[in-house]
C-alpha positions in Angstrom: -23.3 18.5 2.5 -23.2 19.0 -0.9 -20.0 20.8 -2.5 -20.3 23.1 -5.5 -18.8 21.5 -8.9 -16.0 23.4 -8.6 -14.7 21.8 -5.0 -15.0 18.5 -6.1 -11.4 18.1 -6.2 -11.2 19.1 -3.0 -13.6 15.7 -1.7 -11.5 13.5 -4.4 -8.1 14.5 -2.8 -9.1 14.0 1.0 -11.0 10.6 -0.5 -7.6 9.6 -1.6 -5.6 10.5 1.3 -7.7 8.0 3.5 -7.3 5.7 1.2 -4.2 6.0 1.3 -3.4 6.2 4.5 -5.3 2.6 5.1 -2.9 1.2 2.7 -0.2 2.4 4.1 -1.4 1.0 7.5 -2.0 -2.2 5.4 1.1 -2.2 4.4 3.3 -2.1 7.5 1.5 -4.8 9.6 1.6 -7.1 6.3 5.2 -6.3 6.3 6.1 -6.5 10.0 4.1 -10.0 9.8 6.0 -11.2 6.3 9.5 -10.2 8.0 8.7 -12.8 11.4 7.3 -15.5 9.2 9.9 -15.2 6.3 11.2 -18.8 6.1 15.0 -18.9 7.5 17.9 -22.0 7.7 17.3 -25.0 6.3 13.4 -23.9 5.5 15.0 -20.9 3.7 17.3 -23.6 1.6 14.1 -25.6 1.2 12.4 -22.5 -0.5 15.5 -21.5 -2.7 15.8 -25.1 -4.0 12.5 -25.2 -4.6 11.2 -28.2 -2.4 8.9 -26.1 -0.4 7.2 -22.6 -1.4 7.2 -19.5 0.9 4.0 -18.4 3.0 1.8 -16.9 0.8 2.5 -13.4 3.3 5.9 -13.3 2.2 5.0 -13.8 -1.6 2.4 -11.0 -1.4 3.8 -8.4 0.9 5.8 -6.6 -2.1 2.9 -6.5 -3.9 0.9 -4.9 -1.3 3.8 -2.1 -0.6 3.8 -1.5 -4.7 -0.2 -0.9 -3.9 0.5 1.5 -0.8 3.2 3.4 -2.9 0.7 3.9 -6.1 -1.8 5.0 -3.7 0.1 7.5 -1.9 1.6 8.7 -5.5 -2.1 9.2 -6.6 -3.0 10.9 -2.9 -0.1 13.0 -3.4 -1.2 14.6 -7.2 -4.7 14.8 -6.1 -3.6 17.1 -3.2 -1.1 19.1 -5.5 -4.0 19.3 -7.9 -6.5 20.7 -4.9 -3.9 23.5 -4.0 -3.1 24.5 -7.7 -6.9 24.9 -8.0 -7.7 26.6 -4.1 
């Protein structure tokens, strides 16, 4: 199915909503799994003292929400953008 050059907006902004949509699925189970294995007590006192680092979950987890948001920012303007040009 090929789309005329005019609708091509149209394929970019449903590309990005699945994209987007898989990082914001990404994104919860990383943070669901980041918020059980987040070190607490004395491991926690470890971490803050710096005698033991956190799982590498915990350390990437905001990184991987800041991904999700961008993405759904993006998805969002690329849908705005399909509207404003029907």
């Amino acid at each position: 199915m090929s789309l005329p050059p005019e609708k091509k907006h149209v394929r970019v902004a449903k590309r990005a909503e699945d994209i987007s949509m898989t990082f914001g699925i990404i994104s919860t189970l990383v943070s669901i799994v980041a918020s059980q294995l987040e070190p607490s007590g004395l491991s926690a006192l470890a971490v803050f003292m710096g005698f033991s680092d956190p799982p590498l979950i915990v350390t990437l987890a905001p990184i991987i929400v800041n991904v999700a948001t961008a993405t759904a920012v993006f998805s969002g303007a690329c849908f705005v953008y399909a509207k404003w040009k029907g």
